[in-house]
C-alpha positions in Angstrom: 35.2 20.8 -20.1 35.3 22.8 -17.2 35.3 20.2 -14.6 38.3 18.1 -16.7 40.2 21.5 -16.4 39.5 21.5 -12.7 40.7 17.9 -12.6 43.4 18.8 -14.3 44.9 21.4 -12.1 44.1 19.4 -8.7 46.3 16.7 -11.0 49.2 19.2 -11.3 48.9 20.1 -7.4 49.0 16.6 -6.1 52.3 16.2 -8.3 54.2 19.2 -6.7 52.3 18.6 -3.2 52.6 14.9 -0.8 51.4 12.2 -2.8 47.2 12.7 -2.0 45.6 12.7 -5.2 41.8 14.6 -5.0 39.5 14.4 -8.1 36.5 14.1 -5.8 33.3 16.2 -6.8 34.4 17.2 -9.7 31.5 15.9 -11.9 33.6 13.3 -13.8 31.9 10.9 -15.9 35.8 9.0 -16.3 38.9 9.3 -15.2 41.0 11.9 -17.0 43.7 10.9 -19.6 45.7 14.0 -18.4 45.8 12.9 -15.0 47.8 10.1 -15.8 49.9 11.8 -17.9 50.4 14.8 -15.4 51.0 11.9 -13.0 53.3 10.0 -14.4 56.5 11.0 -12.2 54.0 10.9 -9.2 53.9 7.8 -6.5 50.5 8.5 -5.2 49.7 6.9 -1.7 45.8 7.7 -1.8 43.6 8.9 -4.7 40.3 9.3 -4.0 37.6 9.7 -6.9 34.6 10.4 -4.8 31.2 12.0 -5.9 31.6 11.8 -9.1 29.4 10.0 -12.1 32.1 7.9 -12.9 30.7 4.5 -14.5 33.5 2.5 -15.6 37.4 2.7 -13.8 40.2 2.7 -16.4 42.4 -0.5 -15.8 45.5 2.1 -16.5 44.8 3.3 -12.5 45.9 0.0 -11.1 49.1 0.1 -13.4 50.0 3.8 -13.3 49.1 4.3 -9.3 50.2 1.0 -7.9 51.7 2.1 -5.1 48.8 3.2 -3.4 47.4 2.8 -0.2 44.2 4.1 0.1 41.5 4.1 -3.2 38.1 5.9 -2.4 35.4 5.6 -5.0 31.9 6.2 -2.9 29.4 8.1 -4.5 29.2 7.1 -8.6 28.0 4.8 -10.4 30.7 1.7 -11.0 29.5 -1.9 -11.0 32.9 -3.1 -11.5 36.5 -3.3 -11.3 39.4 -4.0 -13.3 41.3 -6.7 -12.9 44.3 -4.7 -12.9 43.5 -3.6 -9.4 45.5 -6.6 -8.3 48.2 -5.0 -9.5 47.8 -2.8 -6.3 50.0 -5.2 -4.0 49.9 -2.5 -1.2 46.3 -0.7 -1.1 44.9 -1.2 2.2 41.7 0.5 2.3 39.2 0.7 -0.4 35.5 2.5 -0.4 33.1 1.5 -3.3 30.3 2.3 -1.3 27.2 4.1 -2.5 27.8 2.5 -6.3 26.0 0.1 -8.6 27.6 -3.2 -7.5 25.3 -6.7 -7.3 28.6 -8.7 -6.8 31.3 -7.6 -4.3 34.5 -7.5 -7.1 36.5 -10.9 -6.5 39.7 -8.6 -7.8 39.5 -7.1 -3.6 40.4 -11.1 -3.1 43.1 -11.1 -4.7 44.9 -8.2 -3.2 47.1 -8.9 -0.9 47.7 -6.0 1.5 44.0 -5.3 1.9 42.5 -4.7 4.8 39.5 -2.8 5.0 36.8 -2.8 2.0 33.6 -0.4 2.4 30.9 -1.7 0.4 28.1 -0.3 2.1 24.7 1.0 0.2 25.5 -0.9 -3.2 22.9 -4.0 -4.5 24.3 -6.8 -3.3 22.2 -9.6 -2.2 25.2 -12.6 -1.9 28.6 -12.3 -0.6 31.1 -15.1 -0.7 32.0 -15.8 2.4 34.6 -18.6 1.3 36.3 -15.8 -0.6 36.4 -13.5 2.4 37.4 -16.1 5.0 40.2 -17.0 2.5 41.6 -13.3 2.9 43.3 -13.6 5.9 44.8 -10.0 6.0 41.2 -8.7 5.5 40.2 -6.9 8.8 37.1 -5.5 8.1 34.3 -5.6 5.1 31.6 -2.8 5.5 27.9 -4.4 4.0 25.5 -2.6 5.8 22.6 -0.7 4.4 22.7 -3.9 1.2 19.4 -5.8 0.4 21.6 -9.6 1.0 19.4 -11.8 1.2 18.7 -13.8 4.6 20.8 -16.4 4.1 23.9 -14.3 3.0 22.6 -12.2 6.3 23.1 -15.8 8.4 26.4 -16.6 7.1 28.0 -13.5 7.6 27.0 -12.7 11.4 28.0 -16.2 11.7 31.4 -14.5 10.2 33.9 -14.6 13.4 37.9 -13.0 12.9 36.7 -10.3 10.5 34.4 -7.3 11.4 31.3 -7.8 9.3 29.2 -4.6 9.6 26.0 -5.3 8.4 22.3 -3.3 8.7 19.6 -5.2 10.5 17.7 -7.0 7.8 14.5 -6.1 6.7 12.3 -8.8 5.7 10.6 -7.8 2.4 6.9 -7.9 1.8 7.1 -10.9 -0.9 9.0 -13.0 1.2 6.1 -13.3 4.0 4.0 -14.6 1.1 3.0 -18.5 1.4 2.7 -20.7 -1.5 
């Protein structure tokens, strides 16, 4: 209860301050209700939801902060993303790294000001690259330290146009086994 008060009152300053929104490391297991309502008047430009244990992200964000630029959500535990995010027609830069995600969320593709997605240290073994390719705004797409698997490794430092940051790939003891 303490940490929603905390939440809450870092709510009530980002209404009477600039439009930065700062619930990170907070210990938040979900996104306040009373942030939203304490928001309401509020066009937020960044909200950032870092280092917390958030699981699951309420599709209300997209539809009550739509106007915001920048979304950071590295460090918790979300494997996916709400629909709703497309709702988001002018976010630009978005960090899910350091989450539980196997599937890079085809919601980022349908965004259409986004330009830089940090994904790094998540679980993903494929990435579409059709889907990235087909994001022509897209500048850059942080993968690295993800166990993809060689031939998602191939296709994206094949990638040219887009910054593909990606870790050296380690090849894993099972896959030097001959059958």
């Amino acid at each position: 209860m303490e940490r929603v008060q905390e939440a809450v009152e870092r709510g009530e300053e980002a209404g009477q301050q600039a439009a930065h929104l700062d619930l990170s490391s907070c210990q938040l297991t979900q996104v306040p209700d009373a942030v939203f309502l304490l928001m309401k008047n509020t066009t937020l430009s960044s909200c950032s939801l870092a280092s917390n244990v958030i699981t699951k992200i309420p599709p209300k964000l997209a539809t009550n902060f739509s106007q915001i630029t920048e979304l950071n959500l590295a460090g918790n535990r979300i494997s996916g993303l709400p629909g709703e995010l497309a709702a988001c027609a002018k976010l630009q830069s978005i960090d899910i790294s350091a989450n539980s995600f196997v599937h890079l969320p085809p919601v980022l593709m349908e965004i259409p000001s986004l330009r830089k997605v940090n994904a790094r240290k998540n679980f993903l073994a494929d990435v579409e690259v059709g889907a990235l390719l087909g994001c022509p705004q897209l500048e850059e797409v942080d993968l690295s330290e993800n166990p993809l698997s060689s031939q998602a490794q191939a296709e994206l430092e094949a990638v040219t146009g887009l910054a593909v940051l990606l870790s050296p790939r380690r090849t894993e003891d099972w896959e030097d086994l001959e059958i």
